[in-house]
C-alpha positions as CSV (number, residue, x, y, z in Angstrom):
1,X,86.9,88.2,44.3
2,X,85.9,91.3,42.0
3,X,83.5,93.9,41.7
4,X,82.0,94.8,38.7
5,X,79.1,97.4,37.6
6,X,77.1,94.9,35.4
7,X,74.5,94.3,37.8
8,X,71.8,97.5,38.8
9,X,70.1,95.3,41.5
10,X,73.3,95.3,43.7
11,X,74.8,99.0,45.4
12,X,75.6,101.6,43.2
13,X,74.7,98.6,40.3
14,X,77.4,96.5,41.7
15,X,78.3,93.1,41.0
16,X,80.4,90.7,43.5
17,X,82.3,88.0,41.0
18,X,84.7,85.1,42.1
19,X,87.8,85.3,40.9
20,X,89.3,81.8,41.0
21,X,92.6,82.3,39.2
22,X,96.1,81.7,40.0
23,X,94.8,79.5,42.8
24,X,97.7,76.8,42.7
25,X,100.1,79.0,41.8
26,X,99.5,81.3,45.3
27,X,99.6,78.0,46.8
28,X,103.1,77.0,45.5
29,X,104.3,80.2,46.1
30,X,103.7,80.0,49.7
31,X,104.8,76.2,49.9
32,X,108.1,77.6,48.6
33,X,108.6,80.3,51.0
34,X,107.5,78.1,54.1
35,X,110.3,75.2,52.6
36,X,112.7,78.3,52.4
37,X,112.2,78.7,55.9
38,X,112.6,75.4,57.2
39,X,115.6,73.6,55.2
40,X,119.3,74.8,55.2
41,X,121.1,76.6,53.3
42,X,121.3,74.3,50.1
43,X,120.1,71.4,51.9
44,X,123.6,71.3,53.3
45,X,122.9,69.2,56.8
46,X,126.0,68.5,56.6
47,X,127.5,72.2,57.1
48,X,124.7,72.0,59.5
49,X,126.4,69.6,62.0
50,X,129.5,71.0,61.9
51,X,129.6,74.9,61.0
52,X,127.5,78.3,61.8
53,X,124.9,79.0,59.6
54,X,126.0,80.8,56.4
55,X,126.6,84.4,56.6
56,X,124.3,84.9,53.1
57,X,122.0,82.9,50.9
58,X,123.7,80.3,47.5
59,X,122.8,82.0,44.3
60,X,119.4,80.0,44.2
61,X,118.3,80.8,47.3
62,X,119.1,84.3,46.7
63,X,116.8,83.7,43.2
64,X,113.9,82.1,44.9
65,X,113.8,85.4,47.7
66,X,114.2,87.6,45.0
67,X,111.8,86.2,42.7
68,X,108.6,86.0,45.5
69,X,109.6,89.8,46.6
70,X,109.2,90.4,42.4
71,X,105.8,88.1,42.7
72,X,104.6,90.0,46.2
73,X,105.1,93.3,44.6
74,X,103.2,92.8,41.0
75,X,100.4,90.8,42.9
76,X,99.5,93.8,45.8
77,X,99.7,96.9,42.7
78,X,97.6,94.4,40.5
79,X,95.4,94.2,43.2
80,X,95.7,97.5,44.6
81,X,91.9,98.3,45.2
82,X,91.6,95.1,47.5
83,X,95.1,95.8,48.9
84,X,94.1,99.2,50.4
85,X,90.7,97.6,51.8
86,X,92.4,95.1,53.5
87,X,95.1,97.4,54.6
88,X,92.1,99.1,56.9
89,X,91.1,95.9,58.5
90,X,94.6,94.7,58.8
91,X,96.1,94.4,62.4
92,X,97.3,97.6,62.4
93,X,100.3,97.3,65.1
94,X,101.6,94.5,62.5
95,X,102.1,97.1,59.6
96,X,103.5,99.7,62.6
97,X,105.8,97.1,63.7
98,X,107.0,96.6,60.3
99,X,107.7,100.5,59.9
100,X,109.4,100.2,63.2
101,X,111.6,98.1,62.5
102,X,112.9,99.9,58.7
103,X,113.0,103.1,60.8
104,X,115.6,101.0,63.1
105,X,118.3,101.4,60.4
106,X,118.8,104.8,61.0
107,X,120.3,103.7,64.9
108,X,121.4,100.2,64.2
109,X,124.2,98.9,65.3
110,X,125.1,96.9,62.2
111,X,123.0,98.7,59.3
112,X,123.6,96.5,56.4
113,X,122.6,93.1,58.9
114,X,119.7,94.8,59.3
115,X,118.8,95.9,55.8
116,X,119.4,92.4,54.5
117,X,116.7,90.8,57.3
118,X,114.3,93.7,56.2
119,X,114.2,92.7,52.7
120,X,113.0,89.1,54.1
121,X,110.7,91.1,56.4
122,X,109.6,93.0,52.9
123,X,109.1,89.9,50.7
124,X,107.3,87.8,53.7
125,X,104.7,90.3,54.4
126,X,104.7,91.3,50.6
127,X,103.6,87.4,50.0
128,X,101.3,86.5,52.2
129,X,99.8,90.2,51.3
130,X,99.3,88.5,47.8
131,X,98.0,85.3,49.0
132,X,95.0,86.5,50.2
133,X,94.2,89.1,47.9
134,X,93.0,85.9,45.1
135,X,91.4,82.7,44.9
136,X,90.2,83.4,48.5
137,X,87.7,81.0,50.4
138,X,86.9,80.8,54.5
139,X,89.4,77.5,54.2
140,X,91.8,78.3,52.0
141,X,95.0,79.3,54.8
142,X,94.7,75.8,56.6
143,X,93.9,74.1,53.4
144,X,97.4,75.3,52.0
145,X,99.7,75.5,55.0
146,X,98.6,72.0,56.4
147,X,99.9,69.7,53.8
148,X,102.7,71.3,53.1
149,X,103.4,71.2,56.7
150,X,102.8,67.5,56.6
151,X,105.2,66.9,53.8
152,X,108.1,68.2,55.7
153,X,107.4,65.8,58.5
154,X,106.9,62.9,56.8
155,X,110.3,64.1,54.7
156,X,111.9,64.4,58.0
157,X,110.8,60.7,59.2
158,X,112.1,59.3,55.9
159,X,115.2,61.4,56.0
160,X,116.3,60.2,59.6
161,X,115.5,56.4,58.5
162,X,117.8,57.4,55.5
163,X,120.5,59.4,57.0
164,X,120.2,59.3,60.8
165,X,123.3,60.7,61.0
166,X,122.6,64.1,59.3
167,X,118.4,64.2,60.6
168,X,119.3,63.5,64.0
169,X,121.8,65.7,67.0
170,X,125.4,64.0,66.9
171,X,126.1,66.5,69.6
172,X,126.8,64.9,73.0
173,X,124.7,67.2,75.0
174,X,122.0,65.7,77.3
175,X,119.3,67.7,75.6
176,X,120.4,67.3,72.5
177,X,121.5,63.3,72.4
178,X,118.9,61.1,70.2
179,X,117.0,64.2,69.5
180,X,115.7,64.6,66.2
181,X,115.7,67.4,63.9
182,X,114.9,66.1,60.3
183,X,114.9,68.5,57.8
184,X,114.4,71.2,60.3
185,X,118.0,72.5,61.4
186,X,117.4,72.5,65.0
187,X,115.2,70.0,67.2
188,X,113.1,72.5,68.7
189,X,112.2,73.7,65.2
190,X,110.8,70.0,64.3
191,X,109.2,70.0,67.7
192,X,107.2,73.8,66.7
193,X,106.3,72.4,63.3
194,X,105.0,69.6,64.3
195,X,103.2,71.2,67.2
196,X,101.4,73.5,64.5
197,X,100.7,70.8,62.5
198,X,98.9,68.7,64.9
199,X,97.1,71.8,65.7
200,X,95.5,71.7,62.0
201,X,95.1,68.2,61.8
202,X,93.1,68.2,65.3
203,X,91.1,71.5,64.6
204,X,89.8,69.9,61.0
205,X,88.7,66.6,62.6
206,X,86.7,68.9,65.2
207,X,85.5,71.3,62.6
208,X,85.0,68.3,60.0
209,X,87.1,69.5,57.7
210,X,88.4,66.2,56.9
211,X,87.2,62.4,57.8
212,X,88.5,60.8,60.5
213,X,90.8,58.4,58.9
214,X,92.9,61.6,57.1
215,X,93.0,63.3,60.3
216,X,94.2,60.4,62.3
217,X,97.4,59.5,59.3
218,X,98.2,63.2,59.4
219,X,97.9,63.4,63.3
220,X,100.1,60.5,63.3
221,X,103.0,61.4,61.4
222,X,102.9,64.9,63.4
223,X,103.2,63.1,66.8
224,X,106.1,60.6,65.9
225,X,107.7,63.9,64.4
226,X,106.8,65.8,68.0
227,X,108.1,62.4,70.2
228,X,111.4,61.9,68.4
229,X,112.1,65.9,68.8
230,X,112.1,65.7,72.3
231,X,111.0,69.5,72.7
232,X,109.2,69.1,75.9
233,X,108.0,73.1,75.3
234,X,106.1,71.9,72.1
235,X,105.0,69.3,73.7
236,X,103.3,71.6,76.4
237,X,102.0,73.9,74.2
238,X,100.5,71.0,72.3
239,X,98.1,70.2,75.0
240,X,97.5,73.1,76.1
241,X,96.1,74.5,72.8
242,X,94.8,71.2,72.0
243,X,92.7,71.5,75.3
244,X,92.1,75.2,74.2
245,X,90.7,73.8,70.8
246,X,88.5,71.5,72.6
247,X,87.2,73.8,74.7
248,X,86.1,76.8,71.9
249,X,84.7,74.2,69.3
250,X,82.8,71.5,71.9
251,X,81.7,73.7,74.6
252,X,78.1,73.3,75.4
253,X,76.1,76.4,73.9
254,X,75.3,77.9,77.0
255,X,79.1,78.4,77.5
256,X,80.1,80.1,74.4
257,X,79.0,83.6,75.9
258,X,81.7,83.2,78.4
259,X,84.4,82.6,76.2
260,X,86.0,85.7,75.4
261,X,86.5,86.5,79.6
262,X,88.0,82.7,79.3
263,X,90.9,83.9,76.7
264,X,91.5,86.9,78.2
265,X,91.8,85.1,81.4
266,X,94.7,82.7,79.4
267,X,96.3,85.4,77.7
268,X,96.6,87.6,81.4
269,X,97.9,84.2,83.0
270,X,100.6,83.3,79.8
271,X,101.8,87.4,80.3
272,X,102.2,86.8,83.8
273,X,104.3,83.4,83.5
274,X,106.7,85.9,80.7
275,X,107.2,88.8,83.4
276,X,108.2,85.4,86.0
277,X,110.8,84.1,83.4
278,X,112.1,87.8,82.7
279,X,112.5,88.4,86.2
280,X,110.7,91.7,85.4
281,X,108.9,91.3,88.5
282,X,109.9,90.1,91.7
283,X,108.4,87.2,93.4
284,X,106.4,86.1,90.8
285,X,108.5,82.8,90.1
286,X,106.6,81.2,93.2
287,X,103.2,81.3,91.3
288,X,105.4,79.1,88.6
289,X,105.5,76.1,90.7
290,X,102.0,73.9,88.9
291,X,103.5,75.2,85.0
292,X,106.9,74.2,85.3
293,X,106.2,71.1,86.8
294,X,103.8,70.5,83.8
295,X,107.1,71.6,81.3
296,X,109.4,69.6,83.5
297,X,111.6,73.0,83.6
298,X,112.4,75.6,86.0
299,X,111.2,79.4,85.4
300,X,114.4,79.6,83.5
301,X,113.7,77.2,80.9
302,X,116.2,74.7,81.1
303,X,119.5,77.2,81.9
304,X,118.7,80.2,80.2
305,X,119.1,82.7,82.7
306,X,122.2,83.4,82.1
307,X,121.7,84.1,78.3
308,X,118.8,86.8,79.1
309,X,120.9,88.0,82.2
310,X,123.8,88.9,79.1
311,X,121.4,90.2,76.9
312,X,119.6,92.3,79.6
313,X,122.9,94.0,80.3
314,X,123.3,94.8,76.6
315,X,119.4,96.0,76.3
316,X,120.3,98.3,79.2
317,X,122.7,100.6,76.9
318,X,119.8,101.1,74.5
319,X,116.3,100.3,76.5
320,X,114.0,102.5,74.4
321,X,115.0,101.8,71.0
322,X,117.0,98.4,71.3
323,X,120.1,97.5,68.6
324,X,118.0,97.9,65.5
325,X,116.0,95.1,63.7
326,X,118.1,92.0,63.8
327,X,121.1,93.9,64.5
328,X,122.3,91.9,67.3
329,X,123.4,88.4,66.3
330,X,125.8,87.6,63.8
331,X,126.2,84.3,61.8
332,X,128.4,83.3,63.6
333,X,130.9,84.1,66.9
334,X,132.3,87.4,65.3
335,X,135.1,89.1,67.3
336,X,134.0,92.3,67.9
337,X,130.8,92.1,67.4
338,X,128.6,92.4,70.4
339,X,126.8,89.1,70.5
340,X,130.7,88.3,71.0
341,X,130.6,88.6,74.4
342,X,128.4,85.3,75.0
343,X,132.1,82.8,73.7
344,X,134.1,84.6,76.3
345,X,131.3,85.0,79.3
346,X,129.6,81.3,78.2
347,X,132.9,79.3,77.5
348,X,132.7,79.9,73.5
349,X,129.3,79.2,73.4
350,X,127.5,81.5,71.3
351,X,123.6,80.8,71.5
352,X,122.4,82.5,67.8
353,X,119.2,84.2,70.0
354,X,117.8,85.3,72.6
355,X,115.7,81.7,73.3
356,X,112.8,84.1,74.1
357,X,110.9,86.0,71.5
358,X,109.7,88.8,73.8
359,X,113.1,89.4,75.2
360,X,114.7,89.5,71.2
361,X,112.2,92.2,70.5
362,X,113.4,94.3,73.5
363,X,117.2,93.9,72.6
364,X,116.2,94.4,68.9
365,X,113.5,97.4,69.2
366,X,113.5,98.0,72.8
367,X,110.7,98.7,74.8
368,X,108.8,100.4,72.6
369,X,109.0,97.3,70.1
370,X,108.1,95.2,73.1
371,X,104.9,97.4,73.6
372,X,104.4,96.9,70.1
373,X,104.3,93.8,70.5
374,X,101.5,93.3,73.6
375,X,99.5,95.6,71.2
376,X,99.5,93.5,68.3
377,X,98.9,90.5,70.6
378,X,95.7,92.6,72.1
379,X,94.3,93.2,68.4
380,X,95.2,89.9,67.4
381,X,92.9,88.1,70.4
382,X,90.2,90.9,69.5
383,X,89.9,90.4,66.1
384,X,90.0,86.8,66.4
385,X,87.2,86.9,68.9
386,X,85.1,89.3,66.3
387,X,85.5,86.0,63.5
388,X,85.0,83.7,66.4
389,X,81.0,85.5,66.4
390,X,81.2,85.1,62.7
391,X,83.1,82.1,61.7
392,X,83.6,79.8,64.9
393,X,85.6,77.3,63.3
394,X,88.5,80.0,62.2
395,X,88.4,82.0,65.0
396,X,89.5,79.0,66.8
397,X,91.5,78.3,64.8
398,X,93.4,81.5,64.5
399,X,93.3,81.8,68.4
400,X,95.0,78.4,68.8
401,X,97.9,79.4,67.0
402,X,98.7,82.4,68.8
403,X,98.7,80.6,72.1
404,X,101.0,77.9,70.5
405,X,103.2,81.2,69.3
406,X,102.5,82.8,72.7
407,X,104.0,79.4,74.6
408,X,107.1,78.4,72.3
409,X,107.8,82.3,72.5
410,X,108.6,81.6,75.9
411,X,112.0,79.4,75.7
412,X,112.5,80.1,71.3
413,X,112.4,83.3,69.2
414,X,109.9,83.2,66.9
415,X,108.0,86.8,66.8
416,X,108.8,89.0,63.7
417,X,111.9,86.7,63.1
418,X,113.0,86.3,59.3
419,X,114.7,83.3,60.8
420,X,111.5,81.2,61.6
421,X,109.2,79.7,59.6
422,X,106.5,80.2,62.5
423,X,106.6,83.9,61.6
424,X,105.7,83.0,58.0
425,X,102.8,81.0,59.6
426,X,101.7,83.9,61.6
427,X,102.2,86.5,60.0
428,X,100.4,84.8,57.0
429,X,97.4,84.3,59.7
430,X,97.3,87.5,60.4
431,X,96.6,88.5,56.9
432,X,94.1,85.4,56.8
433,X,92.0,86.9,59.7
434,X,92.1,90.6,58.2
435,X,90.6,88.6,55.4
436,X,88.3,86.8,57.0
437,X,86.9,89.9,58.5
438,X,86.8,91.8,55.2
439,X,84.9,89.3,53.5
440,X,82.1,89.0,56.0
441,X,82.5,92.9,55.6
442,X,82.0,93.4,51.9
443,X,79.4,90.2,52.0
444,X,76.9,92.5,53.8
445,X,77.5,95.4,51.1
446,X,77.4,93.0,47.6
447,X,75.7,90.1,49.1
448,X,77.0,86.8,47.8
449,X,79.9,86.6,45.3
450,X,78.7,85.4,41.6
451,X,80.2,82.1,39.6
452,X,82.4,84.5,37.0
453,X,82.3,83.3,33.4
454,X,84.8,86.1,32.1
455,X,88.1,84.5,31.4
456,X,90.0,87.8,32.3
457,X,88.9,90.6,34.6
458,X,90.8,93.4,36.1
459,X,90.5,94.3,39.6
460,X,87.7,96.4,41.2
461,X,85.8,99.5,41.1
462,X,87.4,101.5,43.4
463,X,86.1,104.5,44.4
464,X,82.8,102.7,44.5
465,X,84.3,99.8,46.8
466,X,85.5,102.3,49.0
467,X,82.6,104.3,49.7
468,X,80.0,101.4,50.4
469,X,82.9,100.0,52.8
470,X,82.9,103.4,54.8
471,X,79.4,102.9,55.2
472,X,79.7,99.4,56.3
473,X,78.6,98.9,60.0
474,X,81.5,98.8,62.4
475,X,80.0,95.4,63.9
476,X,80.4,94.0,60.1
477,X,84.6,93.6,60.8
């Protein structure tokens, strides 16, 4: 969308214009960065099964990084005027949690690790920044992220037909034996993308988004993808945010007034299981009993205590601050390093995170990260209940993903890591909702956008913009 000052009969003679451009090329931008996420380095599987990850990216994966950060930045200063709009209605412990973490460099204990993950952290924010600042419609973040998500699945079914030996575990392992990880590099990773993408596929059949038949093929190919995984955490958080999605779009209306004390009633009962698994407070792994028998796991997540009871010790030298943003784990089993310390306490088993996301921003940021965290979580439920007043078929939408983050979170390490592709998928919904909410925003200013018939246009009017958007009411965003 634009602005422009050809019509009097709108504010200050303001007129609201779509601005359709660019729209597949957005959309292929983000399609690469979320297959940059998910595929190895150089679609090396092979290296996959038998080496650590690769300490750096191949020259073109190195290109394609540098060439969306290039993108990210000439898209937000093109769009500046927008960009600082949004900026205001943005979750605002996301952008403090950014700064947190490029501050961390100054006490990191491996600087240049953490420089390298920042630029990630720069162009993923950078890109989904510049998604939503064009072509923007109330549809347009599940209408680009769900078929791509889909592609990679189906890829991943073809590819283990193909090559079972590269798309499936050859480790010997009980949890890993027969497990599929397609073109994912880890089975839980096939397990959360095909827990998201079930989520999409089941929220537009409720919200009608697509016909049944669609819905059912693209439902399909996410549960085979989610069966042959064998990530019994994704498949938990499946129903439970299925059920969740059932619940906020097919309620009766005389329940809908009661659904904000019915999320905040979930999102007190998933902080409570996290302090159980922590340990952080005694005596709370007897209230575990009904979810872990619904996971099939004990409070520790199938034998991960003694990974969190390794990285506690080390979060104990540093509590406040942590290790500095993705400081901690090396490619690899350095000697020397102090992620070293898991081969010769675990046997030479070095486990490449934390397997919990809260307990990776504590080691990383320490507990002031971690209370960054639960702040951005808070904003994130109470923004997404503002839309859910507004929009009821994206605030549901948007809700449902956190709770799928909030649950996988639990046993993987997904929050604010460069490493994940769910992080791309969240922090690109974040943006989406801050969207969402400075649309309906502007939409009470300017009224309803205009078909544009101008074949170039420039941004918009500023300082105009800005002061009709002070004046907005607060209940508008």
């Amino acid at each position: 969308m634009e602005l422009t000052t050809s019509n009097p009969a709108q504010p200050h003679g303001m007129t609201w214009l779509r601005d359709d451009r660019y729209s597949w090329f957005l959309a292929g931008m983000m399609w690469v960065l979320i297959v940059l996420m998910i595929v190895p380095e150089g679609f090396d599987y092979q290296r996959l099964a038998t080496a650590s990850a690769p300490s750096s990216g191949g020259p073109i994966s190195r290109m394609l990084w540098l060439l969306l950060l290039a993108l990210g930045i000439m898209m937000v200063s093109w769009r500046a005027g927008l960009a600082w709009l949004l900026a205001r209605v943005l979750n605002p412990f996301f952008l403090l949690f950014v700064a947190l973490a490029i501050v961390s460099v100054a006490w990191s204990i491996d600087p240049a690790l953490s420089i390298r993950r920042l630029i990630r952290l720069g162009t993923i924010v950078l890109a989904c920044v510049a998604f939503v600042l064009m072509s923007w419609h109330a549809r347009r973040y599940q209408n680009v992220v769900r078929p791509i998500l889909t592609i990679v699945l189906l890829g991943s079914i073809i590819f283990g037909l193909v090559f079972p030996a590269l798309a499936i575990h050859q480790q010997t392992t009980p949890e890993l034996i027969g497990a599929w990880h397609g073109l994912a590099n880890h089975k839980n990773g096939l397990g959360a993308l095909a827990c998201i993408s079930l989520i999409f596929w089941f929220h537009a059949w409720l919200t009608r988004e697509v016909r049944f038949l669609p819905a059912l093929t693209g439902g399909a190919v996410a549960v085979t993808c989610l069966v042959l995984s064998r990530s019994s955490t994704s498949l938990a958080a499946t129903l439970f945010v299925m059920a969740v999605l059932l619940v906020l779009l097919r309620s009766p209306q005389g329940l809908r007034p009661y659904m904000p004390y019915l999320v905040s009633m979930l999102v007190a009962l998933l902080l409570i299981y996290t302090l159980a698994i922590l340990n952080l407070i005694p005596g709370l792994g007897t209230l575990m009993a009904p979810v872990t028998a619904l996971t099939g796991k004990d409070t520790s997540l199938t034998g991960r205590t003694e990974i969190w009871t390794i990285l506690s010790e080390h979060i104990s030298y540093r509590p406040f601050l942590g290790s500095g943003y993705a400081a901690y784990w090396t490619a690899g089993p350095v000697p020397g390093a102090d992620s070293y310390a898991f081969v010769w306490r675990m046997g030479s088993f070095y486990p490449g995170s934390a397997h919990n996301g809260y307990l990776e921003i504590v080691n990383d940021l320490g507990w002031i990260g971690l209370l960054c965290l639960i702040a951005y979580i808070v904003v994130h439920i109470r923004q997404s209940l503002q839309l859910l007043e507004i929009d009821r078929h994206q605030g549901a939408l948007f809700l449902a993903l956190f709770f799928q983050q909030a649950i996988t979170n639990l046993s993987e390490t997904h929050w604010f890591s460069v490493q994940s592709v769910d992080f791309v998928i969240m922090a690109l919904a974040t943006t989406a909702l801050a969207r969402s909410l400075l649309e309906h925003r502007l939409r009470l200013v300017f009224g309803q956008p205009q078909p544009s018939t101008i074949g170039t246009s420039h941004g918009m009017a500023l300082p105009l913009a800005r002061e009709s958007f002070d004046r907005t009411p607060d209940g508008g965003a």
